[in-house]
N, C-alpha and C positions, 0 to 999 in steps of 0.2 A: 525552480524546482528541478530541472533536467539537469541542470550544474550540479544538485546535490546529487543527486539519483547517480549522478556519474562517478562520483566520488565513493560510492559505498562498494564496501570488496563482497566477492561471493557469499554464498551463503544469506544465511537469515539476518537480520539485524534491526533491534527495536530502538522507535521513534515515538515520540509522545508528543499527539498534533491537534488541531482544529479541525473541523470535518472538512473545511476548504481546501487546504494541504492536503489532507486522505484521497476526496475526490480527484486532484491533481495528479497525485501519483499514481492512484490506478487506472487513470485517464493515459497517462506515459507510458506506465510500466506493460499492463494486460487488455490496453483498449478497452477498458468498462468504462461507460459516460454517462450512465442513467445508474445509481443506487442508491438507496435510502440508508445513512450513515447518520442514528439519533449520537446524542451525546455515549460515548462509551464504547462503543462497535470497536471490536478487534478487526486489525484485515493482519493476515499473515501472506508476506511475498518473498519471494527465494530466487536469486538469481544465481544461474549457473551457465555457463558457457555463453555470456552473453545475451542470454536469453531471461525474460523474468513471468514467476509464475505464481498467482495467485491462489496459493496452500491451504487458506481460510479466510470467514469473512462472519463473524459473529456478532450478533445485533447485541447490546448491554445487558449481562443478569441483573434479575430483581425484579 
């Protein structure tokens, strides 16, 4: 997952995953290691100068 994460260019960029990948990466990217991701949950993250930042996190409509 750190391989990938390394490889994406600044800014925003959408991924379409399994809550275990999701978990993973904002376990990397913004040190979150505890949240509840049902099927559906948006996370929005934006990396910018090296740095990465969790912008949203929205649990599934309906």
């Amino acid at each position: 997952m750190q391989g990938w994460l390394d490889t994406l260019p600044a800014g925003e960029v959408v991924a379409f995953t399994h809550a275990g990948p999701l978990l993973a990466a904002l376990r990397l990217t913004v040190n979150l290691s505890a949240v509840a991701t049902p099927p559906g949950t948006v996370a929005t993250l934006r990396r910018e100068a090296g740095h990465w930042w969790l912008t949203a996190l929205r649990p599934p409509s309906g």
